[in-house]
C-alpha positions as a printed Julia matrix, in Angstrom:
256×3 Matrix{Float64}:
 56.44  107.39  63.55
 53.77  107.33  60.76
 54.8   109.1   57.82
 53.29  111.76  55.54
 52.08  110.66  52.3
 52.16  113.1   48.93
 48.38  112.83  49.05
 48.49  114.33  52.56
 50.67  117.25  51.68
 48.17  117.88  48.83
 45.46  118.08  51.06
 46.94  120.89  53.58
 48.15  123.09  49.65
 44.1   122.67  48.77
 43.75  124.2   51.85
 45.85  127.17  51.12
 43.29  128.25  48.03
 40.33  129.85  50.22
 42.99  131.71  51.63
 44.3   133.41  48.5
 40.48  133.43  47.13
 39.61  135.55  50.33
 42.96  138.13  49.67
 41.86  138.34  46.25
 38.14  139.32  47.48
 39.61  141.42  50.47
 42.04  143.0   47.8
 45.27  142.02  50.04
 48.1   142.33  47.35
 50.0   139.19  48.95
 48.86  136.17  47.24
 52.08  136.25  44.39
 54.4   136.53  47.71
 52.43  133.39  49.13
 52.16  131.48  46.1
 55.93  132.17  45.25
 56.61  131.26  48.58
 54.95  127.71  49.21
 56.75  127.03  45.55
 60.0   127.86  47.02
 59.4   125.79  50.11
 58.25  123.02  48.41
 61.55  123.17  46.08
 63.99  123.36  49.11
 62.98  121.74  51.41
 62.62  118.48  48.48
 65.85  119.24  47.64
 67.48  119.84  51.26
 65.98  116.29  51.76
 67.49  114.39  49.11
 70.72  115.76  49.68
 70.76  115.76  53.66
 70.35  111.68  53.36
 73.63  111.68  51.44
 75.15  113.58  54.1
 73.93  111.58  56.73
 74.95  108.4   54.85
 78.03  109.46  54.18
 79.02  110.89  57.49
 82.33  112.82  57.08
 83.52  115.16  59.55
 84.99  117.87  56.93
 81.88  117.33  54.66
 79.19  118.55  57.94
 81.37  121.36  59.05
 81.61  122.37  55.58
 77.94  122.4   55.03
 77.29  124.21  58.42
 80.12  127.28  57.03
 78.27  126.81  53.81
 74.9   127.66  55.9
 76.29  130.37  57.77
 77.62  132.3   54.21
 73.57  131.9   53.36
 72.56  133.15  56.77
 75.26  136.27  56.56
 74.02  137.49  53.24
 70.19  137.21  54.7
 70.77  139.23  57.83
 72.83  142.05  55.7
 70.71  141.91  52.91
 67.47  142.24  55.5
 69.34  144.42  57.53
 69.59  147.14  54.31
 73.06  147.73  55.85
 74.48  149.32  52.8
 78.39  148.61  53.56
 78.98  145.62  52.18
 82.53  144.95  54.54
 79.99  144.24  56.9
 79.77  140.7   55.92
 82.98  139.12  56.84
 82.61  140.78  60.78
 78.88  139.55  60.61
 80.55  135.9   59.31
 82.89  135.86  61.92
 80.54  136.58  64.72
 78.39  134.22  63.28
 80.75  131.36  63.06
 82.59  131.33  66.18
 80.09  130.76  68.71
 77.83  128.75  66.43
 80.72  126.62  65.95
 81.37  126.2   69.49
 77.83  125.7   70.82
 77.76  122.82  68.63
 80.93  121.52  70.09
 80.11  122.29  73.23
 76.45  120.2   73.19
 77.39  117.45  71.02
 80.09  116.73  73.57
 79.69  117.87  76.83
 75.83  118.95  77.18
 74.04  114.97  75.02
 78.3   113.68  75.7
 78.32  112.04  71.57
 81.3   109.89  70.58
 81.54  111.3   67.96
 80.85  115.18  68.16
 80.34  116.09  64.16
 78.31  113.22  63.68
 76.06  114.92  60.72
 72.43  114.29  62.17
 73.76  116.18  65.44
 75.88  118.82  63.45
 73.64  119.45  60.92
 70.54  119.5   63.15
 71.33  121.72  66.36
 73.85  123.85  64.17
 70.74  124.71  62.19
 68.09  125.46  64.82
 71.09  127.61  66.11
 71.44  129.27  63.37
 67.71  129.79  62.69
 67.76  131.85  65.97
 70.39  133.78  65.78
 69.79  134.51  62.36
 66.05  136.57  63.43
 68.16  138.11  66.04
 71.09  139.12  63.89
 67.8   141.07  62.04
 66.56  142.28  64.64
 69.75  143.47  66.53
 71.75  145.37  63.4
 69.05  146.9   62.05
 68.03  148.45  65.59
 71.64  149.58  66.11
 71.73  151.0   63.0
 69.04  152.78  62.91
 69.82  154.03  66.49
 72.96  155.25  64.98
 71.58  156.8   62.13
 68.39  158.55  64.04
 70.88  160.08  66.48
 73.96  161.25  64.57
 74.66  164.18  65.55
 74.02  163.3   68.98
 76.63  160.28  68.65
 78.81  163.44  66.48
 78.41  165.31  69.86
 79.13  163.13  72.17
 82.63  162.26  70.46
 82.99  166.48  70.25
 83.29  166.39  74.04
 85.83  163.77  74.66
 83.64  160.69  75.01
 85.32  157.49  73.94
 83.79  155.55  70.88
 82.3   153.02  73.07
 80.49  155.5   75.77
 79.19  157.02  72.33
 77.57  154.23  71.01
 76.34  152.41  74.12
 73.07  153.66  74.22
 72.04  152.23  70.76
 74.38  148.8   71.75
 71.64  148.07  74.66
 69.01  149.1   73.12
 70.4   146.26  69.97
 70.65  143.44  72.66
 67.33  144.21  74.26
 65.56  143.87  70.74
 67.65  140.74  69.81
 67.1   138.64  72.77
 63.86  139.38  73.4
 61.72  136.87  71.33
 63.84  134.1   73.01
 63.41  135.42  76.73
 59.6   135.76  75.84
 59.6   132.19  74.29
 61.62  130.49  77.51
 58.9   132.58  80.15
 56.3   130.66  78.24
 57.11  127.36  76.84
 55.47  124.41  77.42
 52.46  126.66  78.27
 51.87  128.64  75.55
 53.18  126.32  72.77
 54.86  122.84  72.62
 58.36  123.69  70.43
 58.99  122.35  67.56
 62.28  119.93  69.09
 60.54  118.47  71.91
 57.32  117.66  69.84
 59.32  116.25  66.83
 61.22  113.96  69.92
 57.83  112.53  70.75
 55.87  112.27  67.61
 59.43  110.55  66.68
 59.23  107.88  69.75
 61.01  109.56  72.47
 59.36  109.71  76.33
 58.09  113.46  76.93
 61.1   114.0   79.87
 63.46  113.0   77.8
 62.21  115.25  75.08
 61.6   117.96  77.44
 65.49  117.61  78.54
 66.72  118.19  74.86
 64.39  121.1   74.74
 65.59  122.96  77.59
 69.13  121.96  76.76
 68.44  123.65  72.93
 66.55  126.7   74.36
 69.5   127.79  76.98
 71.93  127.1   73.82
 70.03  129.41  71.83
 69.7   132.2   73.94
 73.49  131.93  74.73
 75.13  131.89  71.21
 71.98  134.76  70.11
 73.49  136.76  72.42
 77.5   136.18  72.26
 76.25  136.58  68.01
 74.76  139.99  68.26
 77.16  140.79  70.48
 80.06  140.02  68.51
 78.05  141.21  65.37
 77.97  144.26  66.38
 81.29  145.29  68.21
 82.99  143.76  65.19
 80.93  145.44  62.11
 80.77  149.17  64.33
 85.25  149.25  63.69
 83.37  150.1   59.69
 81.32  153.02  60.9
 84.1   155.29  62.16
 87.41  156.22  60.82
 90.57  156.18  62.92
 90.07  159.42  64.76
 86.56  158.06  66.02
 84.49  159.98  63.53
 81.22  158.87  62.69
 80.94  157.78  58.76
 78.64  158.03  56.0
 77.54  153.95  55.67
């Protein structure tokens, strides 16, 4: 595959500047957030390459599962922090629903779905555990904060329902469907109309890369189903585990 010179990136950040010229004519107080942001991305993405060909040269099985936990801290703190939940015990039960079936997605497709000798070899690790984690991280988002606020917008009703003998489950149900629905549904939307609507990003990197569109196409559909599975088990699991923080023993709703 040809690569990208420095000149080339330059190019497509030149292009950026009649963007922020029209905000700044349009007054559209966003071209700080922009400017900050292509800085940023520039930074990390320079740095996450330098230090990603160590870790693929170097190869160690504790290193890549180490930097995948490592990830998954980052990811946490993002989906709390964007989440405004404003317990902060909420991140070890978000962690934990994060890890486990991130963790064993990756298992699961380096060894059984693409059948790898060696299943935390760091390109495969590294790779699907991130475009995992991408996922589930928007959903995480999406998910909590619509529970939440679910929670919080009906109260009393959720107060009531507990009044009359309902269990803490039956109380909260409503707002736990109405979590899932808004988690999942980017990805159901995006599997109704791949391929149609817009190549994804996996399958075209597999071509541009060398690989023969079915094959390609196989490791897409093979990532998409693995996404939508360990989005759901993760908001799932995200939320049955962080709602034990939002009642007290007796099943009463609390202040969070």
């Amino acid at each position: 595959m040809d690569t990208i010179s420095y000149l080339g990136i330059i190019y497509l950040l030149l292009l950026v500047v009649p963007t922020l010229a029209v905000n700044k004519y349009l007054d559209i107080s966003i071209n700080k957030q922009i400017i900050v942001s292509v800085i940023r991305m520039l930074i990390q993405l320079s740095l996450v390459g330098l230090y990603l060909q160590y870790i693929f040269d170097l190869n160690n099985k504790i290193l890549n599962v180490c930097y995948l936990l490592i990830m998954m801290i980052v990811a946490t703190v993002s989906v709390a922090n964007s989440s405004k939940l404003k317990i902060k015990r909420l991140y070890l039960p978000i962690y934990i629903s994060m890890v486990i079936p991130n963790i064993l997605m990756v298992l699961f497709f380096n060894a059984v779905v693409i059948n790898l000798d060696h299943v935390l070899d760091a390109r495969y690790v590294i790779t699907i555990g991130g475009m995992l984690l991408g996922n589930v991280l928007n959903g995480d988002i999406i998910g909590l904060t619509a529970f939440y606020k679910g929670i919080e917008e009906n109260r009393n009703r959720v107060n009531f329902d507990l009044s009359l003998g309902a269990t803490r489950f039956q109380a909260i149900k409503p707002y736990l469907k109405d979590a899932i629905t808004a988690s999942i549904k980017p990805t159901v939307a995006s599997m109704a109309t791949i391929g149609l609507v817009a190549l994804p990003g996996m399958m075209t990197g597999q071509i541009l890369g060398g690989s023969v569109p079915m094959n390609a196409i196989m490791y897409q559909i093979a990532i998409m189903l693995a996404i939508y599975v360990t989005r759901y088990i993760n908001i799932m699991g995200a939320i049955m585990f962080s709602q034990n923080m939002m009642f007290d023993k007796k099943d009463q709703l609390l202040n969070y």
